[in-house]
Steps between C-alpha positions, in 0.01 A plus 500: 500500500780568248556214246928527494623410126691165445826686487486603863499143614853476514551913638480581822238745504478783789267772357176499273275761401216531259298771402135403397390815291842458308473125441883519614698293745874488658720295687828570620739179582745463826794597247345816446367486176170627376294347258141612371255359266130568381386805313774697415440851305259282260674222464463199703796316678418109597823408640700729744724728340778605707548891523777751641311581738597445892115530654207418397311828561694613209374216271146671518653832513648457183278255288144477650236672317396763639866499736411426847719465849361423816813608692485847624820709333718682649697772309782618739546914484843591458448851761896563507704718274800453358837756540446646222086597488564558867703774427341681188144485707715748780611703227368894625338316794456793787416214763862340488722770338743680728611776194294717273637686165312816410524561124307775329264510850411126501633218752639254405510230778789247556756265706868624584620132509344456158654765389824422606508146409386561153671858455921609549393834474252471754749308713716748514255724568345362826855483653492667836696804383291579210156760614301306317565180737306737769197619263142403480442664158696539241485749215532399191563813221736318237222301362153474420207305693432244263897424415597483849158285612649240192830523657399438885221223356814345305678401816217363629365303194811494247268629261440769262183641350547852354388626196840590269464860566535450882772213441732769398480662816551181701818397315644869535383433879669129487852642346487735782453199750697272317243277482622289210206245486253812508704636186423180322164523541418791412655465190280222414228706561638798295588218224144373473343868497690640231357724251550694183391799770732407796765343353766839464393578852556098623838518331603841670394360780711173527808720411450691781462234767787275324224204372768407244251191392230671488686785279537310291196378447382835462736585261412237255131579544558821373711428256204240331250762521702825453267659255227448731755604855666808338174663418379468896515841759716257738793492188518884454508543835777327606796672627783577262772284591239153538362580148854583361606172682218288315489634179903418473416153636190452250757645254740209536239231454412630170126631593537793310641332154315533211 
């Protein structure tokens, strides 16, 4: 028998639960509220204190000591993938891939319609006039393995993770692509791997491939740590012109004024 506080006499009650070992109780009214009283993490409650809560399982859940539930739970598995994972888990998947690249004797496996979606240089490439459109394998000589996986993983992910010494070769790979959100990236990565050591060769580098931003980010590198850049191999190696080019520009700015 469960003794019902005065305060219910005027509720209509629909649900009441108690839980002996706890020394707590509940009660949940025909308007939906839930009330609970008794021992309540040490303290004890004497009148029903209304909670948030919208069942009463969760009343002894939440404050019965230890936390029990007589309900059994269910925790619904979300087994679907979305877009996106979808297509990074198919990245170099043999099983569905209907193209494979062959770069420095490894395969790379992937989707034409990827590709193509993702890619205007691929899409004009699979165009029915193109020999490529026809091929199984293609060769791959311009670039190396790890540059080119970045680059086919990029379409599939929109992500890049090189190291800054391979993110050089990926933006000279993106210029020739015109991949323009490829070039941005990789000068973030080039930006955050700067170094005393790299950063003549980083600079060269964005001149080449037309990285105006990240030129110039380059530039003023060097030009804060010029004692420490001029006395690096990658500064007196530079070709003529380049180091001609910079020391006129580092010239202007003042860097070499007393």
């Amino acid at each position: 028998m469960f003794s019902l506080p005065f305060l219910f006499s005027c509720l209509w009650v629909i649900e009441i639960a108690a839980c002996h070992s706890a020394h707590t109780s509940a009660a949940k009214t025909q308007g939906g509220h839930v009330y609970m009283w008794g021992h309540c993490r040490g303290q004890s409650v004497t009148l029903p204190h209304l909670t948030h809560f919208s069942s009463t399982d969760d009343v002894f859940a939440c404050f019965a000591t230890p936390a029990v539930t007589w309900r059994l739970l269910s925790i619904e598995h979300e087994d679907f993938l979305t877009v996106a994972e979808s297509l990074k888990k198919e990245f170099d998947s043999p099983e569905t891939a209907d193209l494979k690249f062959r770069i420095d004797g490894k395969y790379i496996h992937v989707h034409k319609a990827v590709l193509k979606i993702r890619c205007e240089h691929f899409r004009s490439m699979f165009q029915s006039y193109w020999n490529e459109d026809m091929k199984e394998v293609i060769e791959i000589d311009q670039f190396s393995y790890p540059v080119y996986r970045a680059f086919l993983q990029y379409l599939y992910t929109d992500t890049v993770d090189l190291p800054p010494e391979d993110a050089i070769g990926l933006l000279d790979l993106a210029t020739s692509y015109c991949e323009n959100r490829l070039k941005k990236l990789c000068q973030h990565i080039i930006k955050r791997g700067i170094t005393v050591e790299n950063a003549f060769s980083l600079f060269s580098a964005a001149v080449r491939y037309d990285a105006e931003d990240l030129e110039e980010f380059c530039f003023k590198f060097c030009i804060n740590h010029l004692t420490e850049v001029t006395q690096t191999a990658a500064f007196w190696q530079m070709d003529g012109p380049l180091l001609k080019e910079f020391i006129a520009k580092a010239s202007k700015c003042g860097a070499f004024k007393n």
